[in-house]
C-alpha positions in Angstrom: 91.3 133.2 106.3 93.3 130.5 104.8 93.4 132.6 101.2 92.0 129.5 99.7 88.6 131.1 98.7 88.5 134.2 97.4 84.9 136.4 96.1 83.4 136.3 99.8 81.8 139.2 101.5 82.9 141.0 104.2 86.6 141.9 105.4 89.5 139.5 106.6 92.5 140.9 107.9 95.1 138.6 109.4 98.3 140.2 110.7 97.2 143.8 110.2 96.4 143.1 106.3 93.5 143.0 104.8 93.8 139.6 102.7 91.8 140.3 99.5 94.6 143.3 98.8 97.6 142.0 100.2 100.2 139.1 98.7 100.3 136.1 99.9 103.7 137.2 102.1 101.4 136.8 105.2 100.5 132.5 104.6 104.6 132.5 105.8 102.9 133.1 109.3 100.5 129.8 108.9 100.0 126.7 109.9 97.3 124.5 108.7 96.0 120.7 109.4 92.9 120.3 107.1 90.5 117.7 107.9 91.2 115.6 104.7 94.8 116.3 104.3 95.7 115.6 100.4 99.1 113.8 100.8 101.9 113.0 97.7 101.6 109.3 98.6 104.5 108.6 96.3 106.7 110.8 98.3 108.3 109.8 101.0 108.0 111.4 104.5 111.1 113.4 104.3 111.0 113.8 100.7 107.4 115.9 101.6 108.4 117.8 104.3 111.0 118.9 102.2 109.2 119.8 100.1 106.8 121.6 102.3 110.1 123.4 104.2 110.9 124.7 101.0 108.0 126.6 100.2 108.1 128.7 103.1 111.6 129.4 102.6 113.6 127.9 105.6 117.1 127.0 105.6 117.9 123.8 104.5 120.4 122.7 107.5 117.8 124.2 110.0 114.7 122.0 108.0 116.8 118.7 107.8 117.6 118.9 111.4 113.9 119.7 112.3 112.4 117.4 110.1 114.6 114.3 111.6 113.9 115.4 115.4 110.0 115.7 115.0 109.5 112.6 113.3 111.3 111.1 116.1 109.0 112.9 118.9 106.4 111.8 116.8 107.5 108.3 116.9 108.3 108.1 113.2 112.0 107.6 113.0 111.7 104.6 111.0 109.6 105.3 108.6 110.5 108.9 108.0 112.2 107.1 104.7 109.3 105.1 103.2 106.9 105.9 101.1 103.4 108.1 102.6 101.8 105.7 100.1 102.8 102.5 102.9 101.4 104.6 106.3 98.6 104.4 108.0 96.0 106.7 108.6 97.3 108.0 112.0 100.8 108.1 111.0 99.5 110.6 107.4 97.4 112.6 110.3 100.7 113.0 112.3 103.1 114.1 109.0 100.2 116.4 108.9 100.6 117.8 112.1 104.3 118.1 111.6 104.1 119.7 108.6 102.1 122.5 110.0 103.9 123.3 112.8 107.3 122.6 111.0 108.4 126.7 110.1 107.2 127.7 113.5 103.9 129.6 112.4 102.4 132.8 114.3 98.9 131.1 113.3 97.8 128.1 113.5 94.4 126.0 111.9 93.7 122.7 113.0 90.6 121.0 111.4 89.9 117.9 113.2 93.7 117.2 113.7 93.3 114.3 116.5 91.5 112.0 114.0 93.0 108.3 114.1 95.5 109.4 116.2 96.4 106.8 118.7 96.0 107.9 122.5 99.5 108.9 123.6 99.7 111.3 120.2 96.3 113.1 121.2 97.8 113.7 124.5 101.3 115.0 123.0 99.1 117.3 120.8 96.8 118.4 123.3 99.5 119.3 125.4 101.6 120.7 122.4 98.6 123.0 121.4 98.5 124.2 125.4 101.9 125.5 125.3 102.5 127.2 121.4 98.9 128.7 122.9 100.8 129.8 126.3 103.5 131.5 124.1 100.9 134.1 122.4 100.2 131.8 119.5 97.3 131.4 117.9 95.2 128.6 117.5 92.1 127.9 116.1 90.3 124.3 116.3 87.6 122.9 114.5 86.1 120.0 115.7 83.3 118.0 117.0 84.6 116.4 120.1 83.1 118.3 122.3 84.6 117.2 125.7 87.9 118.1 123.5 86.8 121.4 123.0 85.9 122.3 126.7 89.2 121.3 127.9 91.5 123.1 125.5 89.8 126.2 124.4 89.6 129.3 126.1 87.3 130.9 123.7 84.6 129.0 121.9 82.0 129.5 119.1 79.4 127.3 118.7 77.6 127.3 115.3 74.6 126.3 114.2 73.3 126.3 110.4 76.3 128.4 109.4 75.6 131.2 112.2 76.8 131.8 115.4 75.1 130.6 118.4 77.1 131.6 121.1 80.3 133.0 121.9 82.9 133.1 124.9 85.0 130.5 127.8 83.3 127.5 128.6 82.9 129.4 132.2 80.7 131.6 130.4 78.6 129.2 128.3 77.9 127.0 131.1 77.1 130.3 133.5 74.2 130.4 130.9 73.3 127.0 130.2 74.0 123.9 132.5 75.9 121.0 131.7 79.2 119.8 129.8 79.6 121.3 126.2 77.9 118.5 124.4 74.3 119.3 126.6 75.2 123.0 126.3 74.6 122.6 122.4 72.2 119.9 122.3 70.0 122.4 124.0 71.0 125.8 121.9 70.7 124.1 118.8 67.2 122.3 120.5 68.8 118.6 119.6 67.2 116.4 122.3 66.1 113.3 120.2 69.9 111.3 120.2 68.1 109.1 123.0 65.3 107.6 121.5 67.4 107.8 118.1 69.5 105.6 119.0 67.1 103.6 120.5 65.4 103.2 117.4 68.9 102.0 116.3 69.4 99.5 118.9 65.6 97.8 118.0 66.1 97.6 114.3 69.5 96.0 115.5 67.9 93.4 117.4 64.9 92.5 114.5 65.3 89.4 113.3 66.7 87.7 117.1 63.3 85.7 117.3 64.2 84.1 113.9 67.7 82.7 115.1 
């Protein structure tokens, strides 16, 4: 869907094209947080999203005022002119997040995008993915946090082995199967063992106590 990967089977069309026969016009209209985010460390933060404002084609007075407000919501005023190469990995995580959202995309892909965020940024996200969904956008998260998942998502797919395993609101999974998220796909997927797994982790942990 991305247009990274092309020779698949099957039929994508995003915006009312189908993407194997269309340009690449339509990636204008995207947003994407991957879930290892390749960074120019030797840029700095400003210097990148530049960079990345360019290549969709904004206009530069509009990008240099968007680029210094949403580094300060994010908390990232004072670094926005060092090098990506100096940041931690929650701060690269949130230039990643600003980057995707910086033209204003129709569609948006987030792959894991709350990883080492600290917890006042997963809440600003959280709620910043409610309301770009509240204003028709479209937004679809990977991840496997499930309790995540349930509480932002009004439509999810659960897969298994590459196929789907079920399909539809969290209302509707759980009218099926009983539980939060996380038992509802422990018990389509038939993973009940993470008990006596860990366990078995906890025992081999403790080998060796009688010794001391």
């Amino acid at each position: 869907m991305l247009g990274l990967i092309d020779k698949y089977n099957g039929k994508v069309e995003i915006f009312g094209q189908d993407i194997a026969k269309s340009d690449v016009s339509y990636k204008r209209k995207i947003g994407y947080v991957p879930e290892n985010g390749e960074i120019y460390d030797n840029l700095t933060a400003a210097e990148y999203l530049q960079f990345i404002g360019q290549m969709y084609g904004m206009d530069t007075e509009v990008l240099e005022s968007k680029i210094t407000r949403l580094m300060d919501k994010f908390g990232m005023s004072e670094v926005m002119n060092s090098r990506i190469s100096s940041y931690s990995k929650g701060m690269k995580q949130k230039l990643l997040i600003i980057s995707s959202i910086l033209h204003d995309p129709e569609l948006l892909f987030f792959d894991e995008p709350l990883s080492g965020l600290d917890a006042n940024s997963v809440m600003i996200v959280k709620e910043m993915m409610d309301q770009l969904a509240a204003e028709g956008k479209t937004i679809f998260y990977s991840s496997h946090i499930m309790d995540v998942v349930e509480k932002i998502s009004n439509r999810i797919i659960l897969l298994k082995d590459g196929k789907v395993i079920a399909d539809g609101t969290f209302d509707q999974l759980k009218a099926e199967n009983e539980g939060s998220l996380e038992q509802i796909f422990n018990e389509l997927t038939g993973f009940n063992e993470h008990e006596q797994i860990a366990s078995d982790i906890v025992s081999i942990v403790h080998e060796g106590r009688e010794h001391e």
